[in-house]
N, C-alpha and C positions, 0 to 999 in steps of 0.2 A: 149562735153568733160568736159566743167564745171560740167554738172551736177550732171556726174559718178564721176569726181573726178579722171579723164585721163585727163593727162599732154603730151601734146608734145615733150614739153622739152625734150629731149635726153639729158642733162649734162652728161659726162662719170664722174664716181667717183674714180681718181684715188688714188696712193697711198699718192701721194700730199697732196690729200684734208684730209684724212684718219687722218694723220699727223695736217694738220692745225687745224682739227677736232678735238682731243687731248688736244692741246695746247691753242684753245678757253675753251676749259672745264676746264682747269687747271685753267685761268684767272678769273674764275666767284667766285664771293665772297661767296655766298649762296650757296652748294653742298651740305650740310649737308647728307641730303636723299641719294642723288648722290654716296658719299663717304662709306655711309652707307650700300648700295649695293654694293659695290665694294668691300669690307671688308667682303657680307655675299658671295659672290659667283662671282667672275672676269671672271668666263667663260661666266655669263650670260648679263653682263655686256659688255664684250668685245666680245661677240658675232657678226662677221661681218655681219650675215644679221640682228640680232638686230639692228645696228647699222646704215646697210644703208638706214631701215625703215626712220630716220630721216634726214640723209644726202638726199634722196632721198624726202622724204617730203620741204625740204628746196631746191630744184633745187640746190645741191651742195653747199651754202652757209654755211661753217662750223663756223661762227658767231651766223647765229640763229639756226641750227642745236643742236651747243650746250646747248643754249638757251633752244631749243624745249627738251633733253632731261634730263639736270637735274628739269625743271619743271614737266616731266612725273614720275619721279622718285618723285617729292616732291607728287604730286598730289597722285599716287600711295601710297602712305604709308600714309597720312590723308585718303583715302577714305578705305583703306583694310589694313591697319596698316603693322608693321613689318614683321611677318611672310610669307605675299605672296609679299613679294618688289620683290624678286628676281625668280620668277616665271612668268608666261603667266598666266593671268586669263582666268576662265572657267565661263561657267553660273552656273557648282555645286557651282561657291563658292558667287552667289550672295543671296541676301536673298530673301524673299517676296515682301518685299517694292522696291526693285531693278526691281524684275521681272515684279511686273506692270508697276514699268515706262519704263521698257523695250518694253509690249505689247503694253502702251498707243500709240507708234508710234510716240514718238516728237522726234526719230532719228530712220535713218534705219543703220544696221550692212552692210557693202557690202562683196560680197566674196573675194575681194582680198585687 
């Protein structure tokens, strides 16, 4: 299960945590990006399966959850700037130097 990156954990994600969720993100100092996205497009942002990607990556801890999504948000806009913050990236939109270190194989993509 480590290795796929399958979790036991069943945490239920309810509308509790959804909320705590929120309110850890409001708390963080550094949103800028965060904010940024919110401002270009709040459906994609508040997206609930967007969203339970990281509640679910954090076994329901909606401290690092939040955590984990305004830095995907910083991360995202330094490495593909403004224009795709608030979109799913594709491989159209990587470049050359992307796709080889895609092929080199020092990470694999899983399907889910």
């Amino acid at each position: 299960q480590d290795m796929y990156g399958i979790t036991d954990n069943n945490t239920e994600i309810t509308s509790d945590v959804f909320e705590s969720f929120e309110r850890e993100i409001q708390m963080i100092q550094d949103k800028s990006a965060y904010d940024m996205a919110l401002n270009m497009s709040s459906e994609y942002v508040y997206n609930t399966r967007f969203r339970l990607m990281f509640l679910r990556a954090c076994q329901g801890n909606a401290k690092k959850a939040a955590k984990r999504i305004t830095r995907h948000f910083s991360t995202k806009l330094n490495l593909f700037g403004a224009d795709k913050l608030v979109k799913d990236i594709e491989l159209s939109d990587l470049d050359e130097y992307d796709m080889e270190a895609l092929r080199s194989g020092g990470f694999q993509v899983l399907p889910k």
